[in-house]
N, CA, C and O of each residue as an XYZ file, in Angstrom:
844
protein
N      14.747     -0.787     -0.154
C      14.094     -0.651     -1.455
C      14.195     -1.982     -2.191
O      15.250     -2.585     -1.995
N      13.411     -2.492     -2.903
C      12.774     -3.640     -3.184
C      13.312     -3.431     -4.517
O      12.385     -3.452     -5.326
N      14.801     -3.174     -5.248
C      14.920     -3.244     -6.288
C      15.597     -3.872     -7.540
O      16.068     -3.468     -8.603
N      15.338     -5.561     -6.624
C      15.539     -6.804     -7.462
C      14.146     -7.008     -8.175
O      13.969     -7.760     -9.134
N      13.111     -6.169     -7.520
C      12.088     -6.323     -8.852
C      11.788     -5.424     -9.726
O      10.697     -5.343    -10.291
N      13.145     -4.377     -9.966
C      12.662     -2.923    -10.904
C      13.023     -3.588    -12.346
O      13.942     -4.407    -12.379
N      12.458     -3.320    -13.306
C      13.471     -3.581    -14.613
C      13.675     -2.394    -14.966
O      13.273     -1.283    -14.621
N      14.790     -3.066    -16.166
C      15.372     -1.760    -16.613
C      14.908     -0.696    -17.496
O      15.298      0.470    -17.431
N      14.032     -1.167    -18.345
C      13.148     -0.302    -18.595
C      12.032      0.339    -18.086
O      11.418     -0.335    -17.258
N      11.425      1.820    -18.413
C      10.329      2.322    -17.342
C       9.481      1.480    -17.599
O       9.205      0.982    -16.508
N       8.655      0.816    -18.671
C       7.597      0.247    -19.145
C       7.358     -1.053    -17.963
O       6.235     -1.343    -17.551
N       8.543     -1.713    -17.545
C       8.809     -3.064    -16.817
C       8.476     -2.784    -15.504
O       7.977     -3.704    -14.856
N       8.709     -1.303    -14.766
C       8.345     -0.774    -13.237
C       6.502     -0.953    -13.692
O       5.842     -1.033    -12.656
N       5.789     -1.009    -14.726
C       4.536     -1.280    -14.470
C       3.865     -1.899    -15.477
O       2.989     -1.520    -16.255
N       4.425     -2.893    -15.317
C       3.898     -3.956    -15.791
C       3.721     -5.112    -14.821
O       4.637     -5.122    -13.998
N       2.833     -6.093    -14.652
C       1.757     -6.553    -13.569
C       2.774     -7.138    -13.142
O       3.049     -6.755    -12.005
N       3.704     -8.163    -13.678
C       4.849     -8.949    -13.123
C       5.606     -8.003    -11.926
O       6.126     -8.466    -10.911
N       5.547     -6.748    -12.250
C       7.057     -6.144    -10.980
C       5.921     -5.829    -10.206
O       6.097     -5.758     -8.989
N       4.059     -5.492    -10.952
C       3.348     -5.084     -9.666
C       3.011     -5.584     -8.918
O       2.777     -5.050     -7.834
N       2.818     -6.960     -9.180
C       2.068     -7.973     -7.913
C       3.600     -8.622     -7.671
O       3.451     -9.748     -7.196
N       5.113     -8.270     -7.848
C       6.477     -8.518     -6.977
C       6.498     -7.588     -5.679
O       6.922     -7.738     -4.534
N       5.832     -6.529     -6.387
C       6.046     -5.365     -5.214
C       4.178     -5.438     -3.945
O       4.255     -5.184     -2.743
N       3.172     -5.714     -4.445
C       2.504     -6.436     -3.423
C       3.096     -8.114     -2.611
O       3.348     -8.442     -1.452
N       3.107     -8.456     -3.251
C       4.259     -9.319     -2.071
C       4.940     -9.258     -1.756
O       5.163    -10.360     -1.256
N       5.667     -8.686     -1.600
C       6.642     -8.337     -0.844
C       6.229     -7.279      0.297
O       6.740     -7.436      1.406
N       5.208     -6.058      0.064
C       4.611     -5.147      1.202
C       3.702     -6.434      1.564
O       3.011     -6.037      2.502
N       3.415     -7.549      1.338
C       2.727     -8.488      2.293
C       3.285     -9.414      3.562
O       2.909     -9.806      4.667
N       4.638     -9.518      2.509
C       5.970    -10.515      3.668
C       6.576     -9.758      4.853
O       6.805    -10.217      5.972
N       6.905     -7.878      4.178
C       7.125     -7.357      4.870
C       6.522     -7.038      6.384
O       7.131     -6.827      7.432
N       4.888     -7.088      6.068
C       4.189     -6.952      7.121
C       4.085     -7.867      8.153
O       4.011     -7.766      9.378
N       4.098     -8.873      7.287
C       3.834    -10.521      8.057
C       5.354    -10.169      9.005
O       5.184     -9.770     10.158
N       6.235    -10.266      8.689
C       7.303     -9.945      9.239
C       7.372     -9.128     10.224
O       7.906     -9.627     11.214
N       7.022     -8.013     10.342
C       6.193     -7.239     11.449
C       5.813     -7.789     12.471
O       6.379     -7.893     13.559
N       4.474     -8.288     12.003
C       4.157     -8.839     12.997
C       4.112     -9.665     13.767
O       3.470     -9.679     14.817
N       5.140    -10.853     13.113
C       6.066    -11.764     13.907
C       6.565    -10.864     14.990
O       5.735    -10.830     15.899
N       7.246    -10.381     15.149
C       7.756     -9.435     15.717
C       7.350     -8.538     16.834
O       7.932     -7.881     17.697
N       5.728     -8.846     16.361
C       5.246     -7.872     17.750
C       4.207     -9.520     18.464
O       3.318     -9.598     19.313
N       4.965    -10.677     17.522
C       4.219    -11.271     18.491
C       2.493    -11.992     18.027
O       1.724    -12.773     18.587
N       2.480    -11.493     17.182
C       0.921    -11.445     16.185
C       1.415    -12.773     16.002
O       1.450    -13.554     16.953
N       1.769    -13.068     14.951
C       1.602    -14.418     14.035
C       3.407    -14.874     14.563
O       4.324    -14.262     15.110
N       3.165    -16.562     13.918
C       4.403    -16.992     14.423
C       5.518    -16.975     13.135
O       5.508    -17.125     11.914
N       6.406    -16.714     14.139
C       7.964    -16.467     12.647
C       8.113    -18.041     12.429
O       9.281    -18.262     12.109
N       7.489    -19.019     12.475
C       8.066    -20.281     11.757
C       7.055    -19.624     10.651
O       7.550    -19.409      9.544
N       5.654    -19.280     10.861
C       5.229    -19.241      9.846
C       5.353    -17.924      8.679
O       4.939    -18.103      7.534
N       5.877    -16.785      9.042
C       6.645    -16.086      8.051
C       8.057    -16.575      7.524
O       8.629    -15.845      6.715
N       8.657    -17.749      7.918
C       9.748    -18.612      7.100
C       9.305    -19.066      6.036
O       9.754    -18.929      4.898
N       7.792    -19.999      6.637
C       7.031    -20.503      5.158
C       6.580    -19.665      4.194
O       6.694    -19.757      2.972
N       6.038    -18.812      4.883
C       5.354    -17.615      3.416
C       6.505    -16.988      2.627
O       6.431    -16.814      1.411
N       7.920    -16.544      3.602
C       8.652    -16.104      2.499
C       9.444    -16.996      1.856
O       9.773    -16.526      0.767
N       9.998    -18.317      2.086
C       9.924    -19.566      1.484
C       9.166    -19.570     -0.143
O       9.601    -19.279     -1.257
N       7.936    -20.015      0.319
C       7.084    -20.128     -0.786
C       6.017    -19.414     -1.472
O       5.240    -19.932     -2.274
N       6.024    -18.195     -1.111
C       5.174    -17.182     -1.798
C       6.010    -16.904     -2.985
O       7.225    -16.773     -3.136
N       4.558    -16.832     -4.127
C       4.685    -16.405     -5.049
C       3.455    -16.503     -6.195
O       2.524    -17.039     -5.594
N       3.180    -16.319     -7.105
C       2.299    -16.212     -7.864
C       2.401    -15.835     -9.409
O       3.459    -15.490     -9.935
N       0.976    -15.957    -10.190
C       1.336    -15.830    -11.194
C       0.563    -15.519    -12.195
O      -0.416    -16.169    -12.561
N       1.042    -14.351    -12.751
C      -0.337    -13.133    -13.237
C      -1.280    -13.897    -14.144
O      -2.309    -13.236    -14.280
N      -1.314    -14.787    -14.668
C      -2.050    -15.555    -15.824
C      -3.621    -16.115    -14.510
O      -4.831    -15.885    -14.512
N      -2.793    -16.805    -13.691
C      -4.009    -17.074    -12.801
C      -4.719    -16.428    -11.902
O      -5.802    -16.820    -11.466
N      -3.862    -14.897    -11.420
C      -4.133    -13.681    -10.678
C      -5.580    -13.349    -11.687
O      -6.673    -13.635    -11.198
N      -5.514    -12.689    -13.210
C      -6.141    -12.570    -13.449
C      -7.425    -13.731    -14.157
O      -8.536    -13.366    -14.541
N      -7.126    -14.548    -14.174
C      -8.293    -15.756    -14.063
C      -9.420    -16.151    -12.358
O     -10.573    -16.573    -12.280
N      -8.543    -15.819    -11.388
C      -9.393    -15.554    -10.325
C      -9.880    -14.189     -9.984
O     -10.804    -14.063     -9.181
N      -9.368    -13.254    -10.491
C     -10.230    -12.434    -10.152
C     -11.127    -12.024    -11.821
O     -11.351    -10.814    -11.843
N     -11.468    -12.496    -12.681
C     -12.256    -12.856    -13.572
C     -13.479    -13.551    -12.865
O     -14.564    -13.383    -13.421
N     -13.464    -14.032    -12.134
C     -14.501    -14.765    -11.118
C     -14.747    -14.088     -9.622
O     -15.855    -14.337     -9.148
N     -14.005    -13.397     -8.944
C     -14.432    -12.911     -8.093
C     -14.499    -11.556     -8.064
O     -15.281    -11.014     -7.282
N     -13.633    -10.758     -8.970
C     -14.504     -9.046     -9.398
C     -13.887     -8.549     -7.929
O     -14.546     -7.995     -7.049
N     -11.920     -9.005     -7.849
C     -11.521     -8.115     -6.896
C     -10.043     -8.545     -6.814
O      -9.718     -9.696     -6.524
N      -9.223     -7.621     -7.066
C      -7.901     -8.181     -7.800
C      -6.790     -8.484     -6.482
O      -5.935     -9.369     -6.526
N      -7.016     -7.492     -5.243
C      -6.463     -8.021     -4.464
C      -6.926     -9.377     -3.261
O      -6.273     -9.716     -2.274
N      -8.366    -10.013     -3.791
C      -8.407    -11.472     -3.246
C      -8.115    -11.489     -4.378
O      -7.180    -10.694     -4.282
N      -8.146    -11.871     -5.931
C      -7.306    -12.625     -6.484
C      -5.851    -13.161     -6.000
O      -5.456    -14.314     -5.827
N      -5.139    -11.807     -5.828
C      -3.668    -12.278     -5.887
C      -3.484    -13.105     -4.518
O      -2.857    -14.164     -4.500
N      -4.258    -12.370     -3.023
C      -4.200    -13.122     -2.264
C      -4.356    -14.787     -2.240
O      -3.700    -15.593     -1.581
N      -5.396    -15.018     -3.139
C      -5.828    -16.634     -2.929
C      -4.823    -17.327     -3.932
O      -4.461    -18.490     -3.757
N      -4.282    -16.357     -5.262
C      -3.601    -16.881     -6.225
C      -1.728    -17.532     -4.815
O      -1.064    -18.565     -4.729
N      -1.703    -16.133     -4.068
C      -0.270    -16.713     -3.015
C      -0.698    -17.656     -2.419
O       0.106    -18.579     -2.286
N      -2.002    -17.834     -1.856
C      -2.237    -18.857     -0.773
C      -2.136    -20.228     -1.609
O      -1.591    -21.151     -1.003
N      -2.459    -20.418     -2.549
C      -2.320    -21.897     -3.386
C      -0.709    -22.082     -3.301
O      -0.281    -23.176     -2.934
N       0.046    -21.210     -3.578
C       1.423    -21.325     -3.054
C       1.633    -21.683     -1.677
O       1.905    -22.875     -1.534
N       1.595    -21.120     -0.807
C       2.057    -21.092      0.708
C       1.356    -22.187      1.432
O       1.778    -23.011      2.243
N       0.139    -21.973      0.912
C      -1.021    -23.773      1.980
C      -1.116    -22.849      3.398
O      -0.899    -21.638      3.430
N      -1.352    -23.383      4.143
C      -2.081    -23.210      5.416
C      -1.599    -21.908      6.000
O      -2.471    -21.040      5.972
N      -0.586    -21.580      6.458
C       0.376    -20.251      7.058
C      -0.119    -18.813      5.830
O       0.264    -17.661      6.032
N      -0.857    -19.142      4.816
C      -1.461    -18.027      4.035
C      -2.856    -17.516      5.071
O      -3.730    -16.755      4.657
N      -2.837    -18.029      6.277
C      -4.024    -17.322      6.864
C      -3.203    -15.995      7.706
O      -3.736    -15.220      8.499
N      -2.080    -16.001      7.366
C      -1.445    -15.259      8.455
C      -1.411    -14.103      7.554
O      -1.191    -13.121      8.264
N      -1.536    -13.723      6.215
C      -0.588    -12.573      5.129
C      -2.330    -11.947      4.728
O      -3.395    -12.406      4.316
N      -1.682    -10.485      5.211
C      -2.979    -10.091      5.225
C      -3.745     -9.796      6.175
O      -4.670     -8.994      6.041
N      -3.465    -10.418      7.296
C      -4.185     -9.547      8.720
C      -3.728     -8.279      9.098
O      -2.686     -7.624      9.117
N      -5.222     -8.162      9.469
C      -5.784     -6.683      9.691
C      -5.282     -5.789      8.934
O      -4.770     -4.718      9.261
N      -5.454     -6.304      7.756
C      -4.483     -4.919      6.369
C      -5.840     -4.808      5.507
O      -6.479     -5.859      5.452
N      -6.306     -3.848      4.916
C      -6.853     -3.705      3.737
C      -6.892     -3.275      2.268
O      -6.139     -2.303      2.212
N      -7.343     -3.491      1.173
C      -7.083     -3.314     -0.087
C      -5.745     -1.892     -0.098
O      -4.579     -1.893     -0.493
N      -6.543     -0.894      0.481
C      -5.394      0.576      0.051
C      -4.099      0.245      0.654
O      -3.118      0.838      0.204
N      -3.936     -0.604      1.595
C      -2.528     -0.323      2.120
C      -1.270     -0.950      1.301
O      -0.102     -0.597      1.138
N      -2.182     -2.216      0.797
C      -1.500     -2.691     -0.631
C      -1.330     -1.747     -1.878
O      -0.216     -1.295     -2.142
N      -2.300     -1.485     -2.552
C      -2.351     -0.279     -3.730
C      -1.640      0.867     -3.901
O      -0.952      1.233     -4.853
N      -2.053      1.730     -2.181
C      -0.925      2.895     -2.171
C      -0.374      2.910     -1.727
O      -0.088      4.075     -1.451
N       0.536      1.871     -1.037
C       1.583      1.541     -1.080
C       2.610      1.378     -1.939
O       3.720      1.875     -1.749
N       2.166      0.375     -3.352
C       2.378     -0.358     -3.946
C       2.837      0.416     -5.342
O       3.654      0.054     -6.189
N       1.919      1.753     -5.269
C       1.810      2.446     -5.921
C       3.102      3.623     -5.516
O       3.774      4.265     -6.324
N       3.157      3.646     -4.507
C       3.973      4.619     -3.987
C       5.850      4.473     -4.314
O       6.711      5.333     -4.499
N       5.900      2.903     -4.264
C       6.982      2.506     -4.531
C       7.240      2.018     -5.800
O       8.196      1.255     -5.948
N       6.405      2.395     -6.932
C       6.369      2.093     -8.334
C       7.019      3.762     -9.064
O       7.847      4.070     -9.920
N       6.093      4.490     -8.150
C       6.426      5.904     -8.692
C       7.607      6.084     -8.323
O       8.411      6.361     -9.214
N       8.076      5.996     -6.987
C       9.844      5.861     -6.365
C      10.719      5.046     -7.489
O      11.853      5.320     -7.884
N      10.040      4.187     -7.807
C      11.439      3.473     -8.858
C      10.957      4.170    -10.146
O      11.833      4.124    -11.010
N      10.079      4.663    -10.453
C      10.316      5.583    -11.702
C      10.957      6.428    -11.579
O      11.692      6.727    -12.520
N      10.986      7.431    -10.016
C      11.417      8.759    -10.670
C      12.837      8.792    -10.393
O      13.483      9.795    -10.695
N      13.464      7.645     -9.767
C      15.112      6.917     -9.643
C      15.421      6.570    -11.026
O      16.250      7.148    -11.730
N      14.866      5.818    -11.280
C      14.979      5.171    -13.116
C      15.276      6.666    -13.846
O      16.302      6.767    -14.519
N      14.225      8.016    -13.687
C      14.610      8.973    -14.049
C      15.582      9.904    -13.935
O      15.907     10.772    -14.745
N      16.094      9.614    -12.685
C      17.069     10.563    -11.885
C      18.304      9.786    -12.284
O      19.405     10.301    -12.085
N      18.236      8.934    -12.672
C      19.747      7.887    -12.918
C      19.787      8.709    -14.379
O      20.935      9.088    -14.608
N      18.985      9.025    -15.260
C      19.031      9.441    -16.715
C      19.561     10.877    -16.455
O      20.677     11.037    -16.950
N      19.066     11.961    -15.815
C      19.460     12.915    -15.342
C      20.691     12.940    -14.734
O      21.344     13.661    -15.489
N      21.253     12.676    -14.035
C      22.374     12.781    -13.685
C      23.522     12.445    -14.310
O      24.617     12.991    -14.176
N      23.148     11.241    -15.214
C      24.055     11.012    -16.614
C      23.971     11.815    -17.659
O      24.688     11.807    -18.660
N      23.026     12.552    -17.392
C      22.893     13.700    -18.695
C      23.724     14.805    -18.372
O      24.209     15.568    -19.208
N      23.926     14.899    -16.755
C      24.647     16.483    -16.550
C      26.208     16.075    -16.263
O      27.052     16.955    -16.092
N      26.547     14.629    -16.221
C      28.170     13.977    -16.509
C      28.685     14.766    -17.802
O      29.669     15.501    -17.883
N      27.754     14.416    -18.796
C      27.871     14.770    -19.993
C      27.848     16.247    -20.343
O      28.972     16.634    -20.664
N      27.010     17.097    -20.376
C      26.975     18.303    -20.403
C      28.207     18.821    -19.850
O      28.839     19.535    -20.628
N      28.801     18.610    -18.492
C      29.628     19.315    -17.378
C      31.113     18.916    -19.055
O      31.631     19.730    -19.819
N      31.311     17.200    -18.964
C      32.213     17.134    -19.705
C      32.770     17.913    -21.163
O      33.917     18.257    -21.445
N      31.328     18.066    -22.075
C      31.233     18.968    -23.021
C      31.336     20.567    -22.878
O      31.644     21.331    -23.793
N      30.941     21.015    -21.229
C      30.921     21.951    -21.022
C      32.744     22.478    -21.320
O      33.210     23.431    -21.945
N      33.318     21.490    -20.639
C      34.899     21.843    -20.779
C      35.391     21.809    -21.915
O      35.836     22.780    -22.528
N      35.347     20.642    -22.299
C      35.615     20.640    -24.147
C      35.546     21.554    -24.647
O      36.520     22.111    -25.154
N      34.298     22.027    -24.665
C      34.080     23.147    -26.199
C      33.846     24.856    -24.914
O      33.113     25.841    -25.003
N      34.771     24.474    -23.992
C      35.114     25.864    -23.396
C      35.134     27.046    -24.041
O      34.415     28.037    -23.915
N      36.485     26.710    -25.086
C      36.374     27.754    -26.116
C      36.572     27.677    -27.556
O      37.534     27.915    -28.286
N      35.375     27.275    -27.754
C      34.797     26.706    -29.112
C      34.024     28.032    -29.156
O      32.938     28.130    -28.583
N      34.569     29.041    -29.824
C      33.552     29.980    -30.563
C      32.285     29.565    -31.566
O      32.193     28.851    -32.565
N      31.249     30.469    -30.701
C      29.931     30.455    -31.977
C      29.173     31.550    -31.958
O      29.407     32.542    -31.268
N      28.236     31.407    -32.716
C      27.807     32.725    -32.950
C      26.440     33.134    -32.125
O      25.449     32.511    -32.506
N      26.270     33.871    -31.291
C      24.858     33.866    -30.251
C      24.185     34.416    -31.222
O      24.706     34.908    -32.223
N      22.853     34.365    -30.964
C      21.416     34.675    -31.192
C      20.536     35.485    -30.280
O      20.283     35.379    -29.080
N      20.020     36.595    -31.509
C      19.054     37.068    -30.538
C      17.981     37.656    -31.304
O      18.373     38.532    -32.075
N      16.650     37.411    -31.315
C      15.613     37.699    -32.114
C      16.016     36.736    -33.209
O      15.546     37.245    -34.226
N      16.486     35.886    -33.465
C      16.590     35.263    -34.914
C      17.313     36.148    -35.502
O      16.883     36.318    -36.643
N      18.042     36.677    -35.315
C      19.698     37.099    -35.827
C      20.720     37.205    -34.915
O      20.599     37.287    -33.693
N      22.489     37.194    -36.044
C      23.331     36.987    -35.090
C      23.224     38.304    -34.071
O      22.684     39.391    -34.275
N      24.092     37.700    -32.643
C      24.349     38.308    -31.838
C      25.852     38.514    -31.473
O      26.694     38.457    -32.369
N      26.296     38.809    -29.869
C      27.464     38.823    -29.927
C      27.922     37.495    -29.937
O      27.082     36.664    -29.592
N      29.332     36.970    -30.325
C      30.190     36.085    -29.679
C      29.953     35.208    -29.011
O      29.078     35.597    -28.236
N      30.244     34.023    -28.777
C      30.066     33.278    -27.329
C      30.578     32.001    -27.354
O      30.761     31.737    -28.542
N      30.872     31.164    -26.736
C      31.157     29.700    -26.670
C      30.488     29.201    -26.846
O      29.487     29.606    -26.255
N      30.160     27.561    -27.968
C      29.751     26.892    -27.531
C      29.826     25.972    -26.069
O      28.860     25.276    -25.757
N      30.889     26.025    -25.324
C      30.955     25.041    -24.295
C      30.224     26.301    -23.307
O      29.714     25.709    -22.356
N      29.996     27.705    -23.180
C      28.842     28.562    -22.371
C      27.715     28.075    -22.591
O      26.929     28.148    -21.646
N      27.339     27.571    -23.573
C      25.878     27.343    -24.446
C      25.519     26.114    -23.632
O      24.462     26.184    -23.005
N      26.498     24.582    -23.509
C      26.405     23.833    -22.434
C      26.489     23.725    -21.045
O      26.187     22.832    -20.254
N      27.034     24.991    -20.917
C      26.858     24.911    -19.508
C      25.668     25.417    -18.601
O      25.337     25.319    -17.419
N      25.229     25.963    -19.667
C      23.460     26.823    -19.535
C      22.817     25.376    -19.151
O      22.312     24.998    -18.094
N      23.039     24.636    -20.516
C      21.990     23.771    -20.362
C      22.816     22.328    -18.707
O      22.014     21.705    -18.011
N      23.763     22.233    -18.582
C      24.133     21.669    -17.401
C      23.220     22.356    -16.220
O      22.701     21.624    -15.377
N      23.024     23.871    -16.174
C      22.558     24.557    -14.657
C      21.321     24.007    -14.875
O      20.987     23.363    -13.881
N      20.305     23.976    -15.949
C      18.968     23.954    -16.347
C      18.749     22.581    -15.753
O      17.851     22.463    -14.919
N      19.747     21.138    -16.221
C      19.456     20.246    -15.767
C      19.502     19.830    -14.303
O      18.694     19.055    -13.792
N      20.749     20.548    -13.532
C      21.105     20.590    -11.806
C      19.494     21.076    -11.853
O      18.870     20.073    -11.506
N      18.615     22.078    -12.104
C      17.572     22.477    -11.309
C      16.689     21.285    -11.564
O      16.295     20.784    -10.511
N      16.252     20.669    -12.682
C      15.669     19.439    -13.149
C      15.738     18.509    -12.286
O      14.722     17.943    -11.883
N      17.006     18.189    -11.844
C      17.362     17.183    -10.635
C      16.636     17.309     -9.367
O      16.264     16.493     -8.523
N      16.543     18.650     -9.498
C      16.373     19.413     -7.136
C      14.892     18.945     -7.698
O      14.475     17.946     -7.110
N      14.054     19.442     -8.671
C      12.717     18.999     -8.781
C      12.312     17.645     -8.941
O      11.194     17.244     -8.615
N      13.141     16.983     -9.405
C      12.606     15.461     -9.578
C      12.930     15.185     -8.036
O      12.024     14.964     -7.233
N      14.046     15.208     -7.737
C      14.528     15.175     -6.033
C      13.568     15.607     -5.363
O      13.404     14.710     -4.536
N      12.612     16.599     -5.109
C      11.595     16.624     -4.086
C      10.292     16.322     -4.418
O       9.394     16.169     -3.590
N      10.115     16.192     -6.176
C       9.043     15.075     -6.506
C       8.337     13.674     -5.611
O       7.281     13.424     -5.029
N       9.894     12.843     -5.976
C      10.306     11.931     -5.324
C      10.217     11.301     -3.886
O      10.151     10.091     -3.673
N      10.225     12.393     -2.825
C      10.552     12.499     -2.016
C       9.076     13.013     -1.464
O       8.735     12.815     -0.298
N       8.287     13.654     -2.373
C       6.724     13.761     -1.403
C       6.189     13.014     -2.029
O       5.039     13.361     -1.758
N       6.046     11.961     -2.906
C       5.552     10.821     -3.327
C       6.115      9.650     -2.341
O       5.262      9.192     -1.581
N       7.180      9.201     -2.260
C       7.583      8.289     -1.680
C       6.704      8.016     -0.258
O       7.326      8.037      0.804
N       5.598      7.820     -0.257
C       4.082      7.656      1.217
C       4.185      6.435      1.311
O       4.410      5.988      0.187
N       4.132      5.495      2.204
C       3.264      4.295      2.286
C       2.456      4.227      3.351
O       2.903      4.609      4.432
N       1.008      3.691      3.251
C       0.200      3.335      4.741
C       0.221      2.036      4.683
O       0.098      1.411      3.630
N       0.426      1.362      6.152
C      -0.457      0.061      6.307
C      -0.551      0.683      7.861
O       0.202      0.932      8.803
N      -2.033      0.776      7.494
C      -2.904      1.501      8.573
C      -4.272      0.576      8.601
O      -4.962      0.816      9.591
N      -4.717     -0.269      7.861
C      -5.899     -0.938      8.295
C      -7.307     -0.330      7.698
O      -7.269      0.699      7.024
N      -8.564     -1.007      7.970
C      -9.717     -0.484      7.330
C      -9.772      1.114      8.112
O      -9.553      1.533      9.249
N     -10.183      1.692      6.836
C     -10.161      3.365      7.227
C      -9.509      4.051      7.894
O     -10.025      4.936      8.577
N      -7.949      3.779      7.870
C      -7.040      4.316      8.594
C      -6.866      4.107      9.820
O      -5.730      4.447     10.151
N      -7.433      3.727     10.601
C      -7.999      3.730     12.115
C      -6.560      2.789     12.974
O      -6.090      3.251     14.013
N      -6.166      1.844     12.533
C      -4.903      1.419     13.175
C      -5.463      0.119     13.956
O      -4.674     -0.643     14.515
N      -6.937     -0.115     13.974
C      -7.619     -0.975     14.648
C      -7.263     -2.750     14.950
O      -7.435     -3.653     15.768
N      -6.779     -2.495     13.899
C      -6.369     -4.228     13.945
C      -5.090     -4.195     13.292
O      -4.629     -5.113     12.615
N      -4.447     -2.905     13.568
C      -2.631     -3.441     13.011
C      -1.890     -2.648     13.663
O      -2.129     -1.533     13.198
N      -1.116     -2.561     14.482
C       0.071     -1.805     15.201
C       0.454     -0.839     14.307
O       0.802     -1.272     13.208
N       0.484      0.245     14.454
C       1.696      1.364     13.722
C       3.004      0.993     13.278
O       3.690      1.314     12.308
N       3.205      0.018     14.522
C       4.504     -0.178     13.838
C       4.957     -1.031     12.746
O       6.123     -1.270     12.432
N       3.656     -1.551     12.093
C       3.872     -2.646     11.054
C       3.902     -1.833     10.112
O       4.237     -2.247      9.002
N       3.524     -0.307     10.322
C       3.455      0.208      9.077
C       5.037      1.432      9.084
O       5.342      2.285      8.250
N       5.341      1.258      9.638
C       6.779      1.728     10.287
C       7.734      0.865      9.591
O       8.561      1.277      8.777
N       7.561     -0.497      9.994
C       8.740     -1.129      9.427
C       8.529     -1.345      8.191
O       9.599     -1.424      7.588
N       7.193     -1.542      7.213
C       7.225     -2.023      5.983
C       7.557     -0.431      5.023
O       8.136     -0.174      3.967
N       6.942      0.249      5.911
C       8.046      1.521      4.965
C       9.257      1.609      5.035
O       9.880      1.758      3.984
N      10.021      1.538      6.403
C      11.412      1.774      6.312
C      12.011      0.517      5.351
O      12.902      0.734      4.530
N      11.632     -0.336      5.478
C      12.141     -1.294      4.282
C      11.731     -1.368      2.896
O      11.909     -2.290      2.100
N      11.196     -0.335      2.742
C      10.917     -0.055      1.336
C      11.087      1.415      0.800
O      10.627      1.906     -0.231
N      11.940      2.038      1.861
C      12.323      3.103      1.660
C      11.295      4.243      1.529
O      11.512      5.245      0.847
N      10.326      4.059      2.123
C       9.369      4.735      2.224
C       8.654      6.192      3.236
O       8.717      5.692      4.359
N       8.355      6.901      3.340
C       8.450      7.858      4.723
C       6.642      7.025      4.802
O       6.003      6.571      3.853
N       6.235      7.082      6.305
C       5.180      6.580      6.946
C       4.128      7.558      6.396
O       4.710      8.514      5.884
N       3.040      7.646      6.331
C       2.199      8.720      6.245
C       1.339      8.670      7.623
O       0.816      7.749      8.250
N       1.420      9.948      7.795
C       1.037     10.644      9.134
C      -0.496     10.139      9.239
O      -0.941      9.573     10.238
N      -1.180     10.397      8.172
C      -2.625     10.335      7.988
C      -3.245      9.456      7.185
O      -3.325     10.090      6.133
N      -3.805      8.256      6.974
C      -4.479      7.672      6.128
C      -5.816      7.137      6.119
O      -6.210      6.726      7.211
N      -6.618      7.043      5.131
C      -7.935      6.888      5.445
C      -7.817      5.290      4.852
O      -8.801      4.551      4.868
């Protein structure tokens, strides 16, 4: 998981800076790949991950002129990298970047969220003990009822949040997709397994199917 480029706030997981961190990187990853199977040469994925990088001011000034944001960013890295930028980017197309890209934006949100959740039910569990037996007065219809604890009253809301968790937890977990599968899914000009490894390194499950 790629999460020297999350910030700490949710607003920062999407904002263009962590988004075009997280397309390069599913670009190096691939390149990397395919060193690997032999495609392109690993001196020249040294250089690209060396010197790739870019920078949203001119991302969006080239594609202001060409009316397509992923050759923007591409040509915006290649002014970085020089010649070995012919290698980043084969046989990949626009979606494998996007929902990809996308896939691992929503993953660091709903972590960013699950880190809040789970600090919320530290708390609850702790208060739950505290005010164990802290008498108060229950409610029912908008008048009193019987008896009860406040620290019962928190522990309601502790179970409420454990279920909050299992749902963000399998949220998470059927979002977390990435393809790099190539034009129209087809696999035609990229090994499976490039799309194998750039998920497992991004913590990603493969998707079975992509168009």
């Amino acid at each position: 998981m790629i999460k020297r480029y999350t910030r700490p706030a949710m607003g920062g997981i999407w904002d263009d800076q962590n988004k075009f961190a997280v397309w390069l990187e599913i670009e190096i990853l691939a390149c990397e790949a395919q060193a690997e199977l032999g495609v392109i040469p690993r001196d020249a994925v040294a250089t690209i991950r060396e010197r790739a990088k870019f920078d949203v001011a001119r991302i969006d000034e080239i594609e202001r002129e060409v009316k397509h944001d992923v050759i923007a960013f591409l040509t915006n890295v290649g002014e970085y990298v020089g010649p070995d930028s012919r290698f980043i980017h084969l046989g990949m197309t626009s979606s494998d970047i996007l929902d990809t890209s996308l896939a691992v934006q929503m993953k660091q949100s709903g972590e960013l969220l699950m880190d809040g959740l789970r600090r919320l039910g530290e708390v609850l569990a702790r208060r739950a003990r505290q005010f164990k037996t802290t008498p108060m007065i229950g409610r029912t219809h908008g008048v009193h009822a019987e008896p009860t604890t406040f620290g019962l009253k928190l522990a309601l809301w502790y179970d409420e949040n454990r279920r909050n968790i299992e749902r963000l937890r399998g949220a998470i977990e059927r979002i977390a997709v990435g393809q790099i599968s190539g034009a129209v899914g087809t696999f035609e000009h990229l090994s499976p397994r490039v799309q194998e490894y750039v998920c497992a390194k991004l913590g990603l499950a493969p998707a079975p199917v992509s168009t």
